[in-house]
N, C-alpha and C positions, 0 to 999 in steps of 0.2 A: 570273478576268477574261478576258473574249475580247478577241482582238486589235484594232488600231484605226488608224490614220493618225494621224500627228501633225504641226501645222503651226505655226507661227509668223507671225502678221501684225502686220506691221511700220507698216501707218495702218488708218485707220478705214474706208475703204471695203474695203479688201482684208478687214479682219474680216467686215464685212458682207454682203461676195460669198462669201466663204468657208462662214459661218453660214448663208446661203441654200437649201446645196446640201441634200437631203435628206438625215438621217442626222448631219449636223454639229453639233455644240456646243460654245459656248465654254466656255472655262475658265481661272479668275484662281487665286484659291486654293486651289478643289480640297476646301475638308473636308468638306462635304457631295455633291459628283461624284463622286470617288473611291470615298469609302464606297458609294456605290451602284453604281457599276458593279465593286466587289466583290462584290458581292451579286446582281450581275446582274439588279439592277432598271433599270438605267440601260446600254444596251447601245449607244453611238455607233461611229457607221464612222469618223468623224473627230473630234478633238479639236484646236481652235484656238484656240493659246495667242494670250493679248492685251494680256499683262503687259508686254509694251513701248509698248504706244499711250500718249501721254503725259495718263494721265487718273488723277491719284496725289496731286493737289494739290486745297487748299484756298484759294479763293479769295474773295472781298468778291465779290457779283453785287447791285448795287444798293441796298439798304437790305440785304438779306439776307447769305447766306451761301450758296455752290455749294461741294457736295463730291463730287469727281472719284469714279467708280463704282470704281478701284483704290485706296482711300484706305484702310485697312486698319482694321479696327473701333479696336485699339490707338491710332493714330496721331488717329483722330476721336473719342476720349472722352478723348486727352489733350490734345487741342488747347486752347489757354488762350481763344481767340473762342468756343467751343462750350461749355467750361467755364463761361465769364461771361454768355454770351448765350443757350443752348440747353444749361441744367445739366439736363434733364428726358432729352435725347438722351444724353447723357453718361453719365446713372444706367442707364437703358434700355440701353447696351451693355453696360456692367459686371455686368448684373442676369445676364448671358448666356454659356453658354461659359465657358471656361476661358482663362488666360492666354495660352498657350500656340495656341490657336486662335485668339483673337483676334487675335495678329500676324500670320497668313495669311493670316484669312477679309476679304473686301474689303465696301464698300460695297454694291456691283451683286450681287453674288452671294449676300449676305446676303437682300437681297428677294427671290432666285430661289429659295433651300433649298425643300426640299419636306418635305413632312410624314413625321414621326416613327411613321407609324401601326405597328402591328406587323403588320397585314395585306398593309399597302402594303410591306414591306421584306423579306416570306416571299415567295417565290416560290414557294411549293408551297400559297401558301392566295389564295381569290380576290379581286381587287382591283380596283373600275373605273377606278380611280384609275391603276391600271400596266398595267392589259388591258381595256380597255372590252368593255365585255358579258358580264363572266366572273360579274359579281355582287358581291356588298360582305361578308365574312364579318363587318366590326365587328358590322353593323346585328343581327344573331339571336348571334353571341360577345360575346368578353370587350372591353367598350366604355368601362371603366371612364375612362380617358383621353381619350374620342374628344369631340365638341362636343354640345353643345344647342341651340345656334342655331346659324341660318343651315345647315343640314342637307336632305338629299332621300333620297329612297328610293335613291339610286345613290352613295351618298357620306355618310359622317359623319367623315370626318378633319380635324385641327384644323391650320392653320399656325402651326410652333412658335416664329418667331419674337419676338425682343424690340424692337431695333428698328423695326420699322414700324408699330407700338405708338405709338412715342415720335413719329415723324412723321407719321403722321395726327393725331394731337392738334395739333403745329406747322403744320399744313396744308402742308405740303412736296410738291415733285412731282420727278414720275423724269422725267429727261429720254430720251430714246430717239434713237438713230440709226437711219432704217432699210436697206434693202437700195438702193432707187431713190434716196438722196441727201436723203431728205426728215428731219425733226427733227419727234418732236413731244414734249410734255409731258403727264404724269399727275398728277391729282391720287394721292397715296399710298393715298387711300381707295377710289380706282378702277382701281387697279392688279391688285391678288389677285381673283380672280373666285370668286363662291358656287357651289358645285360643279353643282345643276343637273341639264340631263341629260349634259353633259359635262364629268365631274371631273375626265379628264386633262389636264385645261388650268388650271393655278394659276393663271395671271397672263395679262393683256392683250398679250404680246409674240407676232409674229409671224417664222416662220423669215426670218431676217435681219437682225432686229431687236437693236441690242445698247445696252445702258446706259451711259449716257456720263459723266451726273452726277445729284445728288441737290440740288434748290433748295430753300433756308428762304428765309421771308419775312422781313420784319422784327422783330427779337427781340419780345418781349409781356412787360412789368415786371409784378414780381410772383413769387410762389410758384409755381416748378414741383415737383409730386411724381410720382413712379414707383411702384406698389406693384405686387408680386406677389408671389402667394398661392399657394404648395404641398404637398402634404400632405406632405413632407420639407423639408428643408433643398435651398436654391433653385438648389443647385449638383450636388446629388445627382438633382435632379427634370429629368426628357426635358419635360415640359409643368409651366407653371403652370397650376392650377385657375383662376385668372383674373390678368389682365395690364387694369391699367386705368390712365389716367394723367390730370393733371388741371393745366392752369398756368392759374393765375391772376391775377388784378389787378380792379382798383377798378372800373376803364375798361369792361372787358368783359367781367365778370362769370366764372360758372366757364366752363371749355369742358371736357367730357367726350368722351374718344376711344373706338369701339367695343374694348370688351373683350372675352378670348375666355374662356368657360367650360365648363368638362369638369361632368360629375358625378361627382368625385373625393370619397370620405368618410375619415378617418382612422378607422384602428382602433382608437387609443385612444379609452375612455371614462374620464375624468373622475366620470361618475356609478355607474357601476359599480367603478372600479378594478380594473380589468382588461382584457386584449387581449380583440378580436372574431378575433386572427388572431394568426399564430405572427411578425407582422413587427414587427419596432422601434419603438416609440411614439415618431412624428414630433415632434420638438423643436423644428422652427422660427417656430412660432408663439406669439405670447406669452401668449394668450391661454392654448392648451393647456399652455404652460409653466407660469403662477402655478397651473392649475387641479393640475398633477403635483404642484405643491411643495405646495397644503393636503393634497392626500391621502399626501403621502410616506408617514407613516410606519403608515399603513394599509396603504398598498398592499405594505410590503415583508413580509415572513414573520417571523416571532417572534424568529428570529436573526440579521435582521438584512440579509440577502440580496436579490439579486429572483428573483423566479422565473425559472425557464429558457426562460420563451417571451418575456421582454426584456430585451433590457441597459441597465444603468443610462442615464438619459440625460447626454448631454454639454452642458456649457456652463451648467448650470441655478446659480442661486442654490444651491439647497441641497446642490451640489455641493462638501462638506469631506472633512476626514481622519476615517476610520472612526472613530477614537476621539473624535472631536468631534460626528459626528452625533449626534443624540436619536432613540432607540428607543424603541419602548413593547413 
């Protein structure tokens, strides 16, 4: 990690002025900053902490709901108003991360992570996304993870997160402070920018610019669901293959949020009964599941075993004591 300045703003302008100067970046919880300026993709002159500014609360903002940019993923998927009113938000955080990160990673900076590419996090392979004009190595390499849409000749990297998922579906907006004193509001759908011809810019904020809160509108009764889809298990998987969400009611019909999609294939076959590859045949699908359990006892070997290019899988129905399984 190279060395860096480190400050402490104590209000909201002083972040703001601070953030301005070139080379400065804020920082709340740090799990996605950190790790990259380990990696030295991420190389700040200053770092300005802003974990004191009082933006850490939940509060009623008109029919809706406002949640303060330091409100910590934990603390907004267990909140009992989000639970009851915005259960779609709540499944969307948990879907994410690990526990353990959740209580660090904050609201504002969850919208900020940057992508998980493996291009973008090598420093030795080229990335427009971290070095404009160096070239894109997904676009001719290994792309298996990277997007389908919304893509350009300078950029196929996917934004890995869960939450913003769950608030553009709620039609939610980021509130912004910026450097001159001014406030404005995003829609969430207009926040992340399509890469373009210039990828290294995720998102809409400008140096100065810093996240204040996150607005819902007024709840929408009815069925909300979260689904994501991984070719693992959803906690083992850097990206879902797709992240779609959907709340419902009588009143307004479905409302579908942009999902993001990889060309991601599992290597188990079902129809063959056997690996395409020497990795694990992904269990979290249940689909792939019932299909494992009709071929079980095809697929294992005469005595009994599985072969060495998988291990049994976990969690499965037909997962009993050896001497209770049915062999043929």
């Amino acid at each position: 990690m190279r060395p860096f300045d480190y400050q402490r703003a104590d209000a909201l302008d002083q972040a703001t002025q601070a953030t301005h100067a070139g080379g400065a970046m804020a920082i709340a919880g740090g799990t996605n900053l950190i790790d990259l300026m380990k990696l030295q993709v991420e190389t700040p002159v200053t770092l300005v902490d802003i974990n004191a500014l009082p933006l850490d609360a939940i509060a009623v903002d008109g029919d809706g709901l406002g949640i303060g940019a330091l409100v910590t993923n934990t603390d907004a998927a267990n909140d009992e108003r989000i639970r009851r009113d915005y259960p779609l938000l709540a499944r969307a955080i948990l879907a994410g991360a690990t526990q353990q990160l959740r209580n660090k990673a904050t609201t504002g900076g969850n919208l900020c992570q940057r992508t998980r590419c493996y291009y973008f996090t090598n420093i030795d392979q080229p990335c427009n996304k971290r070095e404009p004009g160096s070239g894109c190595g997904a676009i001719k390499g290994i792309a298996r993870l990277h997007a389908i849409l919304g893509t350009s000749d300078q950029c196929i990297a996917t934004y890995p997160g869960d939450m913003a998922v769950a608030l553009a579906a709620l039609d939610a907006a980021v509130v912004i402070a910026a450097a001159d004193g001014g406030e404005r509001a995003v829609p969430v759908r207009d926040f992340h920018r399509l890469p373009g011809d210039t990828p290294e810019r995720d998102n809409v904020l400008e140096p100065g610019d810093v996240i204040t809160a996150v607005t819902l509108p007024a709840p929408v009764s009815g069925r909300q669901i979260y689904r994501k889809v991984c070719a693992r298990s959803p906690r083992s998987s850097i990206w879902p293959m797709v992240a779609s969400t959907a709340p419902t009611s009588r009143s307004a019909g479905w409302r579908t949020s942009r999902g993001t999609t990889r060309g991601s294939r599992n290597c188990w076959s079902a129809k063959s009964r056997r690996c395409r590859c020497s990795t694990r045949p992904p269990t979290c699908c249940s689909k792939t599941r019932k299909a494992m359990a009709r071929t079980i006892s095809r697929y294992r070997s005469h005595d009994g075993r599985w072969p060495p290019c998988c291990a049994r899988p976990r969690g499965s129905s037909h997962e009993r004591a050896p001497e209770t399984r049915r062999t043929r």
